[in-house]
C-alpha positions in Angstrom: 11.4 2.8 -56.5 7.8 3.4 -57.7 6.0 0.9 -59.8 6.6 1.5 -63.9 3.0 1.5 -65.3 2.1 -2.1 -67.4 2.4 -1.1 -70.8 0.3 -3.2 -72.8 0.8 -4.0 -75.9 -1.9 -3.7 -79.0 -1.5 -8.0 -78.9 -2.4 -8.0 -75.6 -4.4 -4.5 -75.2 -6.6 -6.2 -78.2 -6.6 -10.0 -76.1 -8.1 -7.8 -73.2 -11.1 -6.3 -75.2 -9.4 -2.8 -75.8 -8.2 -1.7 -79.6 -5.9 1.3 -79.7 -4.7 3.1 -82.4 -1.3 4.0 -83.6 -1.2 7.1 -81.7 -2.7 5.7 -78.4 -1.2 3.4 -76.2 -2.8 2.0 -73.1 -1.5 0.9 -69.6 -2.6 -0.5 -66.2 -2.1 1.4 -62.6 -3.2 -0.6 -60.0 -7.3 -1.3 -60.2 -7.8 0.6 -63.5 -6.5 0.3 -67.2 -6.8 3.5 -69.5 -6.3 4.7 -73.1 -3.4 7.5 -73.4 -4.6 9.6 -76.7 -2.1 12.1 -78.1 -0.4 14.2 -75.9 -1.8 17.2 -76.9 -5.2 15.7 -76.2 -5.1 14.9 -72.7 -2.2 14.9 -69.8 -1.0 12.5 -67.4 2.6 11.3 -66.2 2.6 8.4 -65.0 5.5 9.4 -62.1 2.9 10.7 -60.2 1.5 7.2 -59.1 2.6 7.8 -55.6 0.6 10.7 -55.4 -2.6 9.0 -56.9 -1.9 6.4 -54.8 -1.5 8.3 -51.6 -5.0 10.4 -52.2 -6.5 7.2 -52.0 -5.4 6.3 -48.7 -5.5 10.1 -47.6 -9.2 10.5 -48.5 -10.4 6.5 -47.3 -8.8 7.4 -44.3 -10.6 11.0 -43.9 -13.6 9.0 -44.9 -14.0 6.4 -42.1 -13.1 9.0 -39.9 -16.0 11.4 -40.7 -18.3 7.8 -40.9 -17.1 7.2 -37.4 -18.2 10.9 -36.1 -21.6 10.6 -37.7 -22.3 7.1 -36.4 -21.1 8.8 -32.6 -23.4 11.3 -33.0 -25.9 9.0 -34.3 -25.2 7.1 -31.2 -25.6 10.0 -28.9 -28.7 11.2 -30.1 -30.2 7.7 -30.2 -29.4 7.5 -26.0 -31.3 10.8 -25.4 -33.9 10.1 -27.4 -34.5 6.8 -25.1 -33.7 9.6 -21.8 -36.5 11.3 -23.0 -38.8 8.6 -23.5 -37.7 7.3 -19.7 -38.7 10.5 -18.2 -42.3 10.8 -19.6 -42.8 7.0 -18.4 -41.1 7.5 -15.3 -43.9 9.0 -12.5 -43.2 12.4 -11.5 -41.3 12.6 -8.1 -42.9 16.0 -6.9 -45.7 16.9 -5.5 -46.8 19.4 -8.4 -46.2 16.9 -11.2 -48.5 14.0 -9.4 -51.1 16.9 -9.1 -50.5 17.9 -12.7 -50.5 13.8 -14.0 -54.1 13.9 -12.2 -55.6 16.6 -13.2 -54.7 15.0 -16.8 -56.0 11.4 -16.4 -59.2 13.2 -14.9 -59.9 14.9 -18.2 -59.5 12.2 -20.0 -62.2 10.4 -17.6 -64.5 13.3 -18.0 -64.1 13.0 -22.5 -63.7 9.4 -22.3 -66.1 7.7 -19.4 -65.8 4.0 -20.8 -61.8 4.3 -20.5 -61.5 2.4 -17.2 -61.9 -0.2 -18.4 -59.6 0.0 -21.8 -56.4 -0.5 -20.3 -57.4 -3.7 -18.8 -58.8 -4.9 -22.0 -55.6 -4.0 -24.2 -53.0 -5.7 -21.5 -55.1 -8.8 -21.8 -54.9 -8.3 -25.9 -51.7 -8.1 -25.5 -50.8 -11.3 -22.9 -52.8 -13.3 -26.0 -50.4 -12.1 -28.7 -47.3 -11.7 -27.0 -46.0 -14.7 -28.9 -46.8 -13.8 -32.3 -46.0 -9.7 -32.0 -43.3 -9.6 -29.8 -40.6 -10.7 -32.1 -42.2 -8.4 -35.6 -41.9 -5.3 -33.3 -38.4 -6.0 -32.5 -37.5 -6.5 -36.3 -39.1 -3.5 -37.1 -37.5 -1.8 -34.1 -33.7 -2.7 -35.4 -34.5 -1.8 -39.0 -35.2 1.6 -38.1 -33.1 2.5 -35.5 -30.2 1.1 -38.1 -26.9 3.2 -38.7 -26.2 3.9 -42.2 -22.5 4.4 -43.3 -22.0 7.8 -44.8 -21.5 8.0 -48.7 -19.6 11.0 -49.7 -19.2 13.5 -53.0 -16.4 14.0 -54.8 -15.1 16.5 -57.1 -12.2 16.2 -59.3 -11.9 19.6 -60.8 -9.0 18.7 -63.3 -9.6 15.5 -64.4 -7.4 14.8 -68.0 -7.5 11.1 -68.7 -9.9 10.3 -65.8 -7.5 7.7 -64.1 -8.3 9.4 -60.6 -11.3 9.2 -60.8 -12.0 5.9 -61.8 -9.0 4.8 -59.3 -11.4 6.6 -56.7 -14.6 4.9 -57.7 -12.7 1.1 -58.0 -10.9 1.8 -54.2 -12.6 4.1 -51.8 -15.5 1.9 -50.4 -17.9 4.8 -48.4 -17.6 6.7 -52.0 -21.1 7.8 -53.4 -20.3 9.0 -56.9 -16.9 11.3 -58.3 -17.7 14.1 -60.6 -14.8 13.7 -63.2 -14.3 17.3 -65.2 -12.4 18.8 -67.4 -12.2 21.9 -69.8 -11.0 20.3 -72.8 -13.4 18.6 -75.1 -11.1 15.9 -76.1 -10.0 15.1 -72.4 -13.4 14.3 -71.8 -14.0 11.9 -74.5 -10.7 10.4 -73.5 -12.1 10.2 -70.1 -15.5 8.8 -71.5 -13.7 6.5 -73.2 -11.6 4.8 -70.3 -14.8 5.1 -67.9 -16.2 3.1 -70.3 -13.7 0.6 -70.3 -13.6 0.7 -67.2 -17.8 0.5 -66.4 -19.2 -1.2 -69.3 -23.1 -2.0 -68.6 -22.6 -6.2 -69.4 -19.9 -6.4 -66.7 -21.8 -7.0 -62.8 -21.6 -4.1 -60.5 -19.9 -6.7 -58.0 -16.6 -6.8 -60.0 -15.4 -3.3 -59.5 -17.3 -2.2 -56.3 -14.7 -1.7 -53.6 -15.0 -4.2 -50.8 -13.1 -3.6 -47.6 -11.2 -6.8 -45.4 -13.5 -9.5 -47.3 -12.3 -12.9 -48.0 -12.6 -12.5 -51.5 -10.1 -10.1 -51.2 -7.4 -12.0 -49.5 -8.2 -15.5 -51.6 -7.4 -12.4 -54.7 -4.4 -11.1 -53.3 -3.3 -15.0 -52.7 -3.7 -15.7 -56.1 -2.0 -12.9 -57.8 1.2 -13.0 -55.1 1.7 -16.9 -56.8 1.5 -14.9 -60.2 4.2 -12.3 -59.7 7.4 -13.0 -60.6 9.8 -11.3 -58.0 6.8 -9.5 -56.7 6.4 -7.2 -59.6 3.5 -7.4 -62.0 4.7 -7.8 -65.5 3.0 -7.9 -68.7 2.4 -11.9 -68.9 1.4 -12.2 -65.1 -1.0 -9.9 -65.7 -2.2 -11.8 -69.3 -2.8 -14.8 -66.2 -4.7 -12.5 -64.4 -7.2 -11.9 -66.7 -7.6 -15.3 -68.1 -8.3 -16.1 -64.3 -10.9 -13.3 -63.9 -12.8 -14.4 -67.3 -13.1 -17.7 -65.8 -14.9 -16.8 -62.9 -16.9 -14.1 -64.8 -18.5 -16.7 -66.7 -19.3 -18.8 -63.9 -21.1 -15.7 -62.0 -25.3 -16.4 -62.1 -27.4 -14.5 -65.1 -28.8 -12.6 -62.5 -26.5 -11.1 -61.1 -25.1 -9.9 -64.4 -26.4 -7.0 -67.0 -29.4 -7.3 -68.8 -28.2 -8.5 -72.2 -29.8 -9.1 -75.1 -28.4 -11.2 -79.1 -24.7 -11.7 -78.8 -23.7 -10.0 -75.4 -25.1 -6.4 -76.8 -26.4 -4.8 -74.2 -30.3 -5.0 -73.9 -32.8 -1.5 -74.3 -33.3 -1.3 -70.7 -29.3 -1.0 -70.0 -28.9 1.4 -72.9 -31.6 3.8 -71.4 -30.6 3.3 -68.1 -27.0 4.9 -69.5 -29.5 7.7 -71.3 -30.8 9.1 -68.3 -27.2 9.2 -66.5 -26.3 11.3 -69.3 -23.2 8.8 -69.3 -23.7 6.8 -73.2 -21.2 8.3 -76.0 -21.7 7.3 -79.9 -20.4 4.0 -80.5 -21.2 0.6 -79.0 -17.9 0.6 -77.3 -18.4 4.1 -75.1 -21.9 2.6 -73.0 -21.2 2.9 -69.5 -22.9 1.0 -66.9 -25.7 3.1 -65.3 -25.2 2.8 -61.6 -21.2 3.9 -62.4 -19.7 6.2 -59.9 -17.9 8.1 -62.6 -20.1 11.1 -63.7 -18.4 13.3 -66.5 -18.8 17.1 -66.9 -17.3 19.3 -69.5 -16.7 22.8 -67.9 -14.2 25.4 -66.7 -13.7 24.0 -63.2 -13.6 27.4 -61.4 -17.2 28.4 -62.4 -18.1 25.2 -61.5 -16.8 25.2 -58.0 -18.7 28.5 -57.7 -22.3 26.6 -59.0 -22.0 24.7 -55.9 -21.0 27.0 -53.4 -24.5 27.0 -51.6 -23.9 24.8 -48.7 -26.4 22.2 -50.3 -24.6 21.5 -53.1 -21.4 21.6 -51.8 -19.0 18.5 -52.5 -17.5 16.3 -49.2 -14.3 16.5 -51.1 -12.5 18.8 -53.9 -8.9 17.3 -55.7 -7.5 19.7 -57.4 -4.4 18.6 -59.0 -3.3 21.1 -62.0 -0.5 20.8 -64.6 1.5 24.3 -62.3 0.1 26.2 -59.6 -3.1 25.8 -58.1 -3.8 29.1 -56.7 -6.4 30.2 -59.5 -8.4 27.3 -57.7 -8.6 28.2 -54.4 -10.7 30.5 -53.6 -13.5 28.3 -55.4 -12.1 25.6 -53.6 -12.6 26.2 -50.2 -16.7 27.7 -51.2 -17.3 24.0 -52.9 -16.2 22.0 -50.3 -18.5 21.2 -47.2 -17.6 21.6 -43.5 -15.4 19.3 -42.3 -14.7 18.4 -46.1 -11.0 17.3 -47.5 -9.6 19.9 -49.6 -6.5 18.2 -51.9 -4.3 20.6 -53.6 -1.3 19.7 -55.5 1.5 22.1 -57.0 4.2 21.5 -59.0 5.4 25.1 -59.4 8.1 24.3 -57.2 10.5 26.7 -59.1 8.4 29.5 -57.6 7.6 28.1 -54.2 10.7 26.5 -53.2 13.4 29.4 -54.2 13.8 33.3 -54.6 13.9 33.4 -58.5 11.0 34.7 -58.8 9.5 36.2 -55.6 6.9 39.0 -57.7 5.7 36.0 -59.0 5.4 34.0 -55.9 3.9 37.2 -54.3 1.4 37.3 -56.8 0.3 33.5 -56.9 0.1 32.7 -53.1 0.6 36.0 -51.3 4.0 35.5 -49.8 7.7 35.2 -51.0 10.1 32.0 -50.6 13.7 31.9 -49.6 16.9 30.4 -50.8 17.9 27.9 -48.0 18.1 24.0 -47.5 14.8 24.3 -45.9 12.9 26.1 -48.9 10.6 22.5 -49.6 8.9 23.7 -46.3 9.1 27.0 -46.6 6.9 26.0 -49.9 4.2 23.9 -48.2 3.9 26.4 -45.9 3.0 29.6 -48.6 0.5 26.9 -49.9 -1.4 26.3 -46.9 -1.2 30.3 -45.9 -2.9 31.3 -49.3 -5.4 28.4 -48.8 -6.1 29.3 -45.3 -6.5 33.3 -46.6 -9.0 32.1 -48.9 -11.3 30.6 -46.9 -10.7 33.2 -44.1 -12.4 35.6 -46.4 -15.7 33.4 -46.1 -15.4 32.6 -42.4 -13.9 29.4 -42.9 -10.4 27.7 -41.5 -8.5 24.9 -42.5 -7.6 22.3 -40.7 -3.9 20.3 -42.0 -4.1 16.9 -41.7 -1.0 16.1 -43.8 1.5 18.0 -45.8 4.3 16.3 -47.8 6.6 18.0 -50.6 7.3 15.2 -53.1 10.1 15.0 -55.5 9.2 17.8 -57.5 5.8 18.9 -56.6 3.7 18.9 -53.2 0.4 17.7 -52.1 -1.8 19.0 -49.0 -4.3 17.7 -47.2 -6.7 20.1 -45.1 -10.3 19.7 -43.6 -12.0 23.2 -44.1 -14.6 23.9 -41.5 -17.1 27.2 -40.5 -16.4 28.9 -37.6 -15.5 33.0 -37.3 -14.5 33.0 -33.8 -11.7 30.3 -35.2 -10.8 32.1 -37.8 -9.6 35.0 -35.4 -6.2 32.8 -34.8 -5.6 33.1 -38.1 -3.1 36.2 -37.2 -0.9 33.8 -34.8 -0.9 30.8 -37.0 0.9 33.6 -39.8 4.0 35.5 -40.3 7.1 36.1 -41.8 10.3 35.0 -41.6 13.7 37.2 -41.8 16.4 34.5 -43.1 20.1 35.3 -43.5 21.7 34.6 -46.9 24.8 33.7 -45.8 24.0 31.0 -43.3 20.4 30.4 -43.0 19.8 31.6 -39.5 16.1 32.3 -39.5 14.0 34.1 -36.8 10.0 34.1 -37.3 7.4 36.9 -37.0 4.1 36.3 -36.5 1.0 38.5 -37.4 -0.7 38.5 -34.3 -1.2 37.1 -31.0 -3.4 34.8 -29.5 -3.2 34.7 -25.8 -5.2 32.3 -23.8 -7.5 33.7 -20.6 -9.7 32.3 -17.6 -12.0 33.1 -15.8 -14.2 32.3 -13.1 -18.2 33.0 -13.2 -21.0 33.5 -10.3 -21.7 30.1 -10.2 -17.6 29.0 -9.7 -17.3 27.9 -13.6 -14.5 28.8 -15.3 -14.8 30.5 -18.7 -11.8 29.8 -21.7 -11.1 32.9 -23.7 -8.9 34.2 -26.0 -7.2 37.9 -26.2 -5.9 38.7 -29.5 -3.2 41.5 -30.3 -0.9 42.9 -32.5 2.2 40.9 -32.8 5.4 42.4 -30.9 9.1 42.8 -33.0 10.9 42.8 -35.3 12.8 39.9 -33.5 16.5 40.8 -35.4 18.0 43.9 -36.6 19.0 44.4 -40.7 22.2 41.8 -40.1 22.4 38.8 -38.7 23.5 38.1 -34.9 25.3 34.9 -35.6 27.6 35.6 -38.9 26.5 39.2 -39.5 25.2 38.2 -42.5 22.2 40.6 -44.7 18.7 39.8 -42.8 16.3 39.3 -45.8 12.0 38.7 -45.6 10.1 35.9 -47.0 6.3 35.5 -46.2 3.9 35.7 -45.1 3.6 31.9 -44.5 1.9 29.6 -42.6 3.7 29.1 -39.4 1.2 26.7 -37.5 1.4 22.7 -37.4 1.7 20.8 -41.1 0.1 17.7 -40.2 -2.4 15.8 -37.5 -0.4 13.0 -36.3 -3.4 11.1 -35.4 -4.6 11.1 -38.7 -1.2 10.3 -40.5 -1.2 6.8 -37.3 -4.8 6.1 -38.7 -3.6 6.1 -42.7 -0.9 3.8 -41.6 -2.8 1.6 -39.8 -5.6 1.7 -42.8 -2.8 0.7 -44.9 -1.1 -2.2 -42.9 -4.6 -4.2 -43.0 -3.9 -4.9 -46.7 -0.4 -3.3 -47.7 -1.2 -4.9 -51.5 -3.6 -2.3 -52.4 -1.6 0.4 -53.4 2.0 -0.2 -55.4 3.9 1.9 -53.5 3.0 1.1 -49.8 6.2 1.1 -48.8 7.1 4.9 -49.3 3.8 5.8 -48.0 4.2 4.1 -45.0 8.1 5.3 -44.5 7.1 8.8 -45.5 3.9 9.2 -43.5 5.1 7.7 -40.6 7.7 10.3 -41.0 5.5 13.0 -41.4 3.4 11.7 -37.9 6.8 11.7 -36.0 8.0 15.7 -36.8 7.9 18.0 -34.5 5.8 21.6 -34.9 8.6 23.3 -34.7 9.6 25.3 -37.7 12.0 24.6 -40.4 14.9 21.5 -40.5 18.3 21.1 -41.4 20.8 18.9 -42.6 24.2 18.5 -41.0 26.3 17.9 -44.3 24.6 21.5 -45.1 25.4 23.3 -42.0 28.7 21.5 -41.9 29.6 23.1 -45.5 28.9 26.8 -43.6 31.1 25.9 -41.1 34.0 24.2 -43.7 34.6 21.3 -41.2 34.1 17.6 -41.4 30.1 16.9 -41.3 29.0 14.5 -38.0 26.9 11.5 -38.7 23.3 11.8 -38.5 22.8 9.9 -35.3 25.8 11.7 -33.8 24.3 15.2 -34.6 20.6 13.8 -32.6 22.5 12.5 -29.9 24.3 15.7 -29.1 20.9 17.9 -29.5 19.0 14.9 -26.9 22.5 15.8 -24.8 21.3 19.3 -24.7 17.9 18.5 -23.8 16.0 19.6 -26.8 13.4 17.6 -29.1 14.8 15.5 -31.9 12.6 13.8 -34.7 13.3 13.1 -39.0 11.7 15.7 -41.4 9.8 13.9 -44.3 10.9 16.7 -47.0 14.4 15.7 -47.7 16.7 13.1 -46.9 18.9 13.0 -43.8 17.5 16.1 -42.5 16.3 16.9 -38.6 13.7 19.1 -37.0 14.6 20.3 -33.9 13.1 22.5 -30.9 16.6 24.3 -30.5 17.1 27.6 -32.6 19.4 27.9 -35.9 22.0 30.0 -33.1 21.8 26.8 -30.7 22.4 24.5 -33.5 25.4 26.9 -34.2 26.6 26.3 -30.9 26.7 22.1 -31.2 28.7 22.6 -34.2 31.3 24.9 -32.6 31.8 21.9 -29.7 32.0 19.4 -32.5 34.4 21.5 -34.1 36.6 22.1 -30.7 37.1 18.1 -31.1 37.5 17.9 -35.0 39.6 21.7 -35.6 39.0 24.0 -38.5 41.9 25.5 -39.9 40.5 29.3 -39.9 43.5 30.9 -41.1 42.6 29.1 -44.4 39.3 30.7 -44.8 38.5 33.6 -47.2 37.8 37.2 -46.0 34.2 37.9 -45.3 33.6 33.8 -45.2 30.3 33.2 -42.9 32.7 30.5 -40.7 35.2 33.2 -39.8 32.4 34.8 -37.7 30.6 32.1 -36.7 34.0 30.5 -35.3 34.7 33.4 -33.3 32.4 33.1 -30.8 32.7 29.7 -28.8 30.8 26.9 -27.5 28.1 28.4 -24.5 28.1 24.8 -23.0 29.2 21.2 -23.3 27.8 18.3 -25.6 28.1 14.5 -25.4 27.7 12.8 -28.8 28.0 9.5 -27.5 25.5 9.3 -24.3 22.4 9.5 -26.3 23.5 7.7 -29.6 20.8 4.5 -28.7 18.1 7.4 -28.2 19.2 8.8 -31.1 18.9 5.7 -33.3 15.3 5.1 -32.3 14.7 8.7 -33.4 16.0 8.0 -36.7 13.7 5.4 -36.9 13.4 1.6 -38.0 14.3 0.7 -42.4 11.3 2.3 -44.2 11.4 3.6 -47.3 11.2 7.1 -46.6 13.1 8.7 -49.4 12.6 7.8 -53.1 15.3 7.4 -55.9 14.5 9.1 -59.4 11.5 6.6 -60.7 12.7 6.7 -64.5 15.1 8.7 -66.6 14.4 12.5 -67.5 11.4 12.0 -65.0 9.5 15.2 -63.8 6.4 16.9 -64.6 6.4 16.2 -68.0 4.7 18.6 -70.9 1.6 19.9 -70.3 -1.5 19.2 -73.0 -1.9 21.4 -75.8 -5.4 20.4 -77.0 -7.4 22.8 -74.7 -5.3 25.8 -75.0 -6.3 28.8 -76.5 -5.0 32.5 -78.0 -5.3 34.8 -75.0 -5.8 38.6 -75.9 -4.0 40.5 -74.0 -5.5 44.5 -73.4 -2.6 47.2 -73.0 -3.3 49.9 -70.6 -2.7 53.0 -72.4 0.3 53.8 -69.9 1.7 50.0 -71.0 1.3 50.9 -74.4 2.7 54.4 -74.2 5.9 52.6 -72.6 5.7 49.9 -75.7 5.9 52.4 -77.9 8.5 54.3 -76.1 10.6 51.0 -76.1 10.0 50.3 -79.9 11.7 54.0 -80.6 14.7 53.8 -79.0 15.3 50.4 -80.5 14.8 51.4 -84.1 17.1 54.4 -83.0 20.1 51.7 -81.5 20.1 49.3 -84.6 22.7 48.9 -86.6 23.6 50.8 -90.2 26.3 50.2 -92.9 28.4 52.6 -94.0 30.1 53.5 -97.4 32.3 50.8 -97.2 30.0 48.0 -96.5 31.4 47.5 -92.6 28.6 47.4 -90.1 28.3 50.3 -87.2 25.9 52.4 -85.0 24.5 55.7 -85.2 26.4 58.6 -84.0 24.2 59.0 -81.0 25.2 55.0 -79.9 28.9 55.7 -80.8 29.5 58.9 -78.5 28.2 56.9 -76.0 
């Protein structure tokens, strides 16, 4: 279950510093506590704490790892520079070099005839002062040839309340400074408002800068695990909290805190220092502390994205979480964000991806259609990361998937986006379509292209890596299906290549094991990612309760389906996207073919099925070979993996995305085209022509026209 936030109450907001007003109400999540105006003047929902929570690990993670490939290459250059200076000490070893090192020192001679006897002079200077220089140039030697961690940007394009961002300022470490921004005038000042509460210039910069595996931290997380009462955080524990955190406030030195000046107002060098940041509102209340991470912008997001396309201003990372679809976004998205960069996207237009209600509007959002099936949550994540990787395609970028997870009702991606046009050439085999068959979800995949990979060896015996790309070869099925004769139908184009980096999603885990109390719902991001880094590349996973319903026969335990696919010699592993369901290297028709040897040993009575039933035709065909469902049940259990919360239970009643803000929104004018509004009128005439008249006696009817008809 996910964390409920701490509501405070205006008692206890008021004994914490913060007055609300009627309207507002104000809660904690995790490291920062905000003000929630009206709804109309800002969004959030406080459901969506796993996903806050989870970009935080996601994008720490993503950040040591790009800290660890600059301080390699730091490294790397550091060793050749020392080569280099080696080889100009060292004495040249052929007979040309000695002969050019002469002729040298004899110019020198000729310019310089008193040089003989300087070097003779300096090494004795030096012998005299070894023991008061030696150490000074070493000093001087380690400051400068000292790594410096890597500080990132960020960009939240779609900010609202702000809680992100100040979340990302409080817990990411190697962060430099988050641009928070928004369109709405009155989201900002809610976001001013909570930065502010969150920053304020008398509070030392020590109490809310992020500090990773310190002993500070674990004497915290000591302390507070002796507060919580059946380790949740309630409303009094956290009352105890702050009591505990004034205390040692006011034992901090002066020095170390804000200038302050009177009766804890802050003094004329903090106010301007909050000028200049462009960060102080009206109202003693709204100053924010000047060296804040939080930087506020008021803006339509898009054209900002666009302002820093130049690779110079680009941002390390852009989160783009929208109330819907994210696809107006994108193609600013991947201009913004620098190479090697995190891109975070979240949709919650799952109506849209994840079905085949509405495939023109699907079409027109991401560029592909969905499909009605038990596997349509990847089928979703998938159109998302093809109309991503499109985007940046145009530009002569690809993406890079690091992890991919559809959550309860929305999903949330993960990609590096990096330059490179020869990469982007793969683009073809990485995409395609897939032909699915509506009456039981036997799927066969196209692709676009293909990439086929060439050697060859040169003059000198090396051997050159190529790549020869080509038009893809099918279709792979005819208009009906070959397993139930079912209607072949298209969704697509899609992303067909791997969702996540397993490396990365071992590395989150591990960043998250070192101190599991930093986020409140470690559990399900552990049991989820750990999912994620255990699924297979193969496309698409089902669940046996589902296929069992095709087949109308009693459905086989989970472990019993796993053993009998490991029988069969095919790769097993848990699918993150919905419980109880597999990922397998065997085809839909193979999986067919396991459940017609489970059903040989637990019958189907087929005279009872219905004409034109899917099982009557899959039934007729029978089993190609044999399966064991006990002989790999202990392999099967370790697929299935150890108890980790993997799946989540609804949060809180009539949970979901909740209503979006109506503060910012606008009237639209709409232009007709002069076709359009030739058909409007059209429209308008025949229905003033169908509507309904009265005659003498008072009883309602049509026209004559309607009535002949």
């Amino acid at each position: 279950m996910a964390p409920t936030p701490i509501l405070l109450s205006p008692s206890r907001a008021l004994a914490s510093g913060i007055s609300i007003a009627k309207h507002e109400s104000a809660f904690r999540e995790n490291s920062a506590t905000i003000v929630m105006p009206s709804k109309e003047a800002a969004f959030l929902n406080p459901v969506q704490e796993f996903n806050r929570d989870i970009s935080i690990m996601a994008i720490r993670t993503w950040s040591e790892r790009v800290d660890n490939e600059k301080r390699a290459r730091w490294e790397l250059a550091i060793k050749k520079k020392e080569a280099k200076g080696k080889r100009k000490a060292a004495p040249p070893t052929t007979q040309v070099g000695r002969e050019k090192r002469a002729r040298t020192q004899a110019a020198e001679q000729d310019e310089h005839p008193h040089s003989a006897q300087a070097p003779q002079i300096a090494k004795r200077d030096e012998s005299d002062d070894v023991g008061q220089t030696a150490e000074p140039q070493q000093d001087l030697q380690a400051i400068s040839s000292e790594y410096r961690p890597y500080k990132f940007t960020l960009l939240e394009a779609l900010s609202a309340t702000g809680l992100r961002s100040i979340r990302y300022a409080k817990e990411i470490p190697l962060l430099k400074w988050v641009l928070a921004n928004d369109l709405s005038p009155t989201a900002v000042q809610a976001m001013r408002r909570n930065v502010a509460l969150n920053f304020p210039p008398d509070r030392p910069i020590e109490e809310w800068t992020a500090e990773e595996d310190t002993k500070q931290d674990a004497v915290r997380l000591e302390e507070e695990n002796s507060i919580l009462k059946d380790g949740q955080l309630d409303e009094d524990a956290l009352m105890e909290l702050e009591n505990q955190a004034k205390a040692k406030k006011q034992t901090v030195p002066a020095d170390k805190g804000a200038e302050l000046s009177g009766e804890g107002e802050p003094s004329a060098g903090a106010e301007d220092g909050a000028e200049k940041a462009g960060k102080k509102s009206s109202g003693k209340e709204n100053l924010i502390h000047p060296e804040c991470k939080v930087q506020l912008n008021a803006g339509d997001a898009i054209s900002l994205m666009y302002a820093h396309r130049d690779p110079s201003k680009r941002f390390d990372v852009v989160d783009l979480d929208p109330y819907g679809t994210a696809a107006p976004f994108l193609d600013g998205a991947v201009q913004s964000v620098a190479d090697g960069g995190l891109l975070c996207v979240t949709c919650t237009d799952l109506a849209i991806l994840a079905g085949h209600n509405y495939p023109e509007k699907c079409f027109s959002l991401y560029g592909g259609t969905g499909l009605k099936g038990e596997y349509s949550h990847e089928v979703a994540l998938r159109l998302v990361l093809h109309s991503i990787a499109t985007s940046a395609a145009r530009y002569g970028r690809y993406i890079q998937p690091l992890l991919s997870l559809s959550i309860d009702f929305y999903l949330r991606v993960f990609v590096r986006v990096w330059t490179g046009p020869a990469e982007v050439k793969n683009n073809a085999s990485k995409t395609g379509n897939v032909y699915w068959c509506v009456k039981c979800s036997n799927w066969h995949a196209q692709r676009m292209g293909r990439a086929t990979k060439l050697e060859s060896v040169g003059k000198g015996g090396k051997t050159n890596t190529y790549y020869k790309y080509q038009s893809a070869q099918g279709p792979p099925v005819g208009p009906k299906c070959d397993e139930c004769e079912g209607t072949m139908h298209v969704a697509g184009p899609m992303w067909l290549g791997p969702l996540h980096e397993p490396d990365f999603c071992e590395e989150l885990v591990a960043n998250l094991d070192r101190n599991p109390k930093q986020v409140g719902t470690s559990a399900r991001i552990k049991g989820m990612v750990s999912t994620a880094a255990d699924e297979l590349e193969d496309l698409f996973y089902f669940t046996p309760p589902k296929v069992s319903g095709i087949f109308h026969c009693v459905s086989p335990a989970l472990d019993t389906t796993i053993a009998g696919l490991l029988h069969a010699g095919y790769q097993v592993s848990r699918s993150h996207c919905s419980p109880g369901s597999i990922k397998t290297s065997a085809s839909r028709g193979q999986v067919y073919d396991m459940m017609r040897a489970w059903i040989e040993k637990n019958p189907v009575r087929v005279e009872k099925l219905k004409e034109g039933d899917a099982a009557r035709q899959l039934l007729s065909k029978k089993a190609q070979r044999e399966y064991d469902f006990e002989e790999k049940i202990a392999e099967a259990k370790e697929v299935m993996g150890g108890r980790l919360v993997r799946y989540q239970a609804n949060p809180q009643a009539n949970w979901g995305p909740g209503t979006a803000a109506k503060g910012h929104k606008g009237s639209k004018k709409r232009r007709i085209r002069p076709d359009d509004a030739t058909a409007f009128i059209a429209a308008a005439e025949s229905l003033s022509k169908t509507e309904t008249t009265t005659d003498v006696d008072g009883v309602p009817c049509q026209d004559s026209d309607a009535q002949s008809q």
